[in-house]
TORLOPA-207244 format. One record per residue (C-alpha): residue number from 1; residue in one letter; chain; x, y, z. Coordinates in Angstrom, 2 decimals. Each point is the difference from the previous one (the first is absolute). Example, Ala and Ser with C-alpha at 12.3 -4.5 7.8 and 13.67 -1.06 7.14 Angstrom:
(1; "A"; "A"; (12.30; -4.50; 7.80)) (2; "S"; "A"; (1.37; 3.44; -0.66)) 
END
This chain:
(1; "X"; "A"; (61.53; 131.97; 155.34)) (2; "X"; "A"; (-0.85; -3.00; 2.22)) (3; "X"; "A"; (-3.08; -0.33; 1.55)) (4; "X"; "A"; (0.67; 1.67; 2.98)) (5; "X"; "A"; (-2.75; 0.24; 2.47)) (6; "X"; "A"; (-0.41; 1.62; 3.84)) (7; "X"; "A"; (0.26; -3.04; 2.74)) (8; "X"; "A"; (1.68; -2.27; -2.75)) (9; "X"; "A"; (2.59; -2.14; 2.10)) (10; "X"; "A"; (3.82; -0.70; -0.85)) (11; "X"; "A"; (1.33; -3.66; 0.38)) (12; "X"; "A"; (1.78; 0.03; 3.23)) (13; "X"; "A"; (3.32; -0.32; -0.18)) (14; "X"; "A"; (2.59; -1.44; 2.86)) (15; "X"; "A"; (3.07; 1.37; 0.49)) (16; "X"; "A"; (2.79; -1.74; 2.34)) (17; "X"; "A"; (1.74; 2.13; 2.01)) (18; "X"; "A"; (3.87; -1.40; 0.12)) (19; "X"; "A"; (3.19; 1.78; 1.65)) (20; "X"; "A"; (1.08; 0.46; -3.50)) (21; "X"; "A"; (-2.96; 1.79; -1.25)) (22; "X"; "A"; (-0.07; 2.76; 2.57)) (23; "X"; "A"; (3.96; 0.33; -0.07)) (24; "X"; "A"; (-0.34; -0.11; -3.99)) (25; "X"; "A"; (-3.18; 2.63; 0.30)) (26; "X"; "A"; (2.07; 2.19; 2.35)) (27; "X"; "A"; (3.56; 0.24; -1.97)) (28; "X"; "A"; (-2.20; 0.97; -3.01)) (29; "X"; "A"; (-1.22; 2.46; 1.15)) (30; "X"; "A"; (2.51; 1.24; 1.83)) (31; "X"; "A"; (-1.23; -0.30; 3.70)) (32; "X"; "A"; (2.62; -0.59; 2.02)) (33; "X"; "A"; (-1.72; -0.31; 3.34)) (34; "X"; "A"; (1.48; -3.24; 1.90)) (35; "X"; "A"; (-3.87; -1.24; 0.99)) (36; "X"; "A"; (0.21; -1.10; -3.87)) (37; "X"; "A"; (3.12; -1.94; 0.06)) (38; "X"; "A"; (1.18; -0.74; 3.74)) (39; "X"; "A"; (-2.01; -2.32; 1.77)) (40; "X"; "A"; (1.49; 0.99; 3.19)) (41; "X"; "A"; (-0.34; 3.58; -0.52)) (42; "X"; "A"; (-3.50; -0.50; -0.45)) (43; "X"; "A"; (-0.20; -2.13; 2.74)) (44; "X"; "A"; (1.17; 2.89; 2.71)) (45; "X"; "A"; (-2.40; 2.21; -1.36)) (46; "X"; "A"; (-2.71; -2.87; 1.33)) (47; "X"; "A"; (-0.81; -1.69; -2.72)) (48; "X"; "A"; (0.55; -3.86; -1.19)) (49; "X"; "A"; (1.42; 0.41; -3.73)) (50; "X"; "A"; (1.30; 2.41; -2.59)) (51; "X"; "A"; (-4.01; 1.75; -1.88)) (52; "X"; "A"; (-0.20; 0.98; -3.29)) (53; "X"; "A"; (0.18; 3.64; -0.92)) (54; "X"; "A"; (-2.65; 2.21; -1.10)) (55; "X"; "A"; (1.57; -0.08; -3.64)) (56; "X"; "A"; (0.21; -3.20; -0.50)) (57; "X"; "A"; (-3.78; -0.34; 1.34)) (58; "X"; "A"; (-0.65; 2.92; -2.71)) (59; "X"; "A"; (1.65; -1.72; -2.77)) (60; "X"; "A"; (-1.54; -3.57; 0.93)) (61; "X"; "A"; (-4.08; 2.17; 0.07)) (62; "X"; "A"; (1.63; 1.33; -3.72)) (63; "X"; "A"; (0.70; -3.46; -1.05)) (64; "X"; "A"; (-3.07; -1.34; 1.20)) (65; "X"; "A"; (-2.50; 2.27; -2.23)) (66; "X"; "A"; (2.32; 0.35; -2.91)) (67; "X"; "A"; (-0.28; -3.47; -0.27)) (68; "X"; "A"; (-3.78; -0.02; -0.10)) (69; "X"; "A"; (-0.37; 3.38; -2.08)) (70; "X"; "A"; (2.37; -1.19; -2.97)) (71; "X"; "A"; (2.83; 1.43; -1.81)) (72; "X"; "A"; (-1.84; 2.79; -0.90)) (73; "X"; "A"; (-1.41; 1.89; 2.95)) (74; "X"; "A"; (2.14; 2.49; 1.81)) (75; "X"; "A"; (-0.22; 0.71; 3.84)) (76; "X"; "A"; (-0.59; 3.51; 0.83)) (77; "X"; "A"; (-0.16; -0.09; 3.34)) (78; "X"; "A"; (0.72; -2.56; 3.34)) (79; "X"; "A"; (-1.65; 1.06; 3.59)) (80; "X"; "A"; (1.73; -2.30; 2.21)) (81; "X"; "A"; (0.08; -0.60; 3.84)) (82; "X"; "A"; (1.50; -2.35; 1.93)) (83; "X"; "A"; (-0.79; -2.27; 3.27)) (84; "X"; "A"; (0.87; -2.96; 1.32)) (85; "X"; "A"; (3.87; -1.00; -1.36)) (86; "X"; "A"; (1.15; -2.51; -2.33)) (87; "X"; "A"; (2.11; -2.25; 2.07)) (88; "X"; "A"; (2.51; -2.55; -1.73)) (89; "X"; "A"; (-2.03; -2.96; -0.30)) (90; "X"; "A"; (-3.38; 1.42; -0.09)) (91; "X"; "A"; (-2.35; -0.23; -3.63)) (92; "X"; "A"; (-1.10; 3.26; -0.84)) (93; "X"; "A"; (-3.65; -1.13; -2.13)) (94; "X"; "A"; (-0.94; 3.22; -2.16)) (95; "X"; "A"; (-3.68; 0.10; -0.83)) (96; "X"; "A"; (-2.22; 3.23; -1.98)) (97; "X"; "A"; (-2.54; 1.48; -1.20)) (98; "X"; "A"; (-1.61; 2.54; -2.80)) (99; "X"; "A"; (-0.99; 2.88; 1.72)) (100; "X"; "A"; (-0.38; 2.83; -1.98)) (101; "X"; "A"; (-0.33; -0.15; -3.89)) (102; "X"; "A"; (-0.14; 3.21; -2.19)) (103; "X"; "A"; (0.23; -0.28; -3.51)) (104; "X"; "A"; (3.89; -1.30; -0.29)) (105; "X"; "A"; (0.61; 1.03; 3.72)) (106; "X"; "A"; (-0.35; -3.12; 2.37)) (107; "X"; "A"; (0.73; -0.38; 3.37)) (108; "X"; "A"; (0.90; -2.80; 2.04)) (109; "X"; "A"; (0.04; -0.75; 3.69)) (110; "X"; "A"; (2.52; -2.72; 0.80)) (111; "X"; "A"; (0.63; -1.32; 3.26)) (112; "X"; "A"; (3.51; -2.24; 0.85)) (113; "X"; "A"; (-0.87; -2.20; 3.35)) (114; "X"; "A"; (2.84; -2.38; 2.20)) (115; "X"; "A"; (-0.50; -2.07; 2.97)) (116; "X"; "A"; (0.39; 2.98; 2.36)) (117; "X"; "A"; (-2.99; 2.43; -1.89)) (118; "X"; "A"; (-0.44; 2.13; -3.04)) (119; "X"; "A"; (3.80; 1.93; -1.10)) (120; "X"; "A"; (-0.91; 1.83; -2.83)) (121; "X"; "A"; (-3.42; 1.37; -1.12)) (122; "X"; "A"; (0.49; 2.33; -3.28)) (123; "X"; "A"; (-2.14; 1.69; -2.34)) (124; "X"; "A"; (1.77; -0.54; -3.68)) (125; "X"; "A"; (-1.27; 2.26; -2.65)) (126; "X"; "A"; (0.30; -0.83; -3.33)) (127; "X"; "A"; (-0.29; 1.37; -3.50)) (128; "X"; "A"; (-1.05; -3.24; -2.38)) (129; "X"; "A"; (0.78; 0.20; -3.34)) (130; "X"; "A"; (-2.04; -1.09; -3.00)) (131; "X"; "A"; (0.93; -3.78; -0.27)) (132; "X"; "A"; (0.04; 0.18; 4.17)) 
END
C-alpha cells in the first residue's frame, strides 16, 4: 500500500470546461435536460451558457482520485455536493486532501473550484489495495 497519510495533498489538476465536454458528459449519461446542450434554453432559464451535470462532475471527482490512488484501489463510496456551475469556458481546478486513514480505508476531501466559486466539494472513499 502507498504511503498514505491524513492531510497528504493531491496534485491539482485543471480541467477545461468546453461545450463538448458537458454535451459529451450529459448524452453519457443519459441527461437529457436542454441546460446541458441548448445554449438558449439555458439562457431563458437566466443563465449565460449550457453547466455541466452532476454526473459528469461525479465521474471527473472519480477520475481525479483514481488517478492518484492507482490501478489498484477501489472507490467505495463518493459524497458529493454541488455549487457554483460549470459554465462553457470556465476551468474547473480540482485540488484534495487525506482526511481520514484506517488501515486500507482512506478518505479524501476534494474540492473542484471555477471563476464563479467552489462547484463540487466531495468526500471519495476508497478501499486501497496492497500495491496502492
Amino acid at each position: 500500500m502507498k504511503d498514505v497519510t491524513v492531510g497528504q495533498a493531491l496534485p491539482e489538476l485543471a480541467i477545461p470546461t468546453t461545450a463538448s465536454a458537458i454535451v459529451a458528459g450529459a448524452m453519457a449519461t443519459n441527461d437529457f435536460e436542454n441546460v446541458h446542450h441548448d445554449k438558449a434554453a439555458a439562457q431563458a432559464t437566466g443563465v449565460p451558457d449550457i453547466f455541466m451535470n452532476i454526473l459528469t462532475t461525479n465521474g471527473l471527482v472519480q477520475r481525479y482520485v483514481s488517478d492518484w490512488s492507482g490501478p489498484s484501489a477501489r472507490i467505495a463510496s463518493v459524497d458529493i455536493r454541488l455549487g457554483a456551475p460549470n459554465f462553457v469556458g470556465d476551468t474547473m481546478r480540482l485540488s484534495g486532501e487525506v482526511a481520514r486513514v484506517e488501515g486500507r480505508e482512506v478518505d479524501v476531501k476534494v474540492s473542484g473550484r471555477n471563476q464563479i466559486g467552489e462547484h463540487v466539494s466531495a468526500t471519495v472513499t476508497l478501499h486501497m489495495g496492497a500495491e496502492a
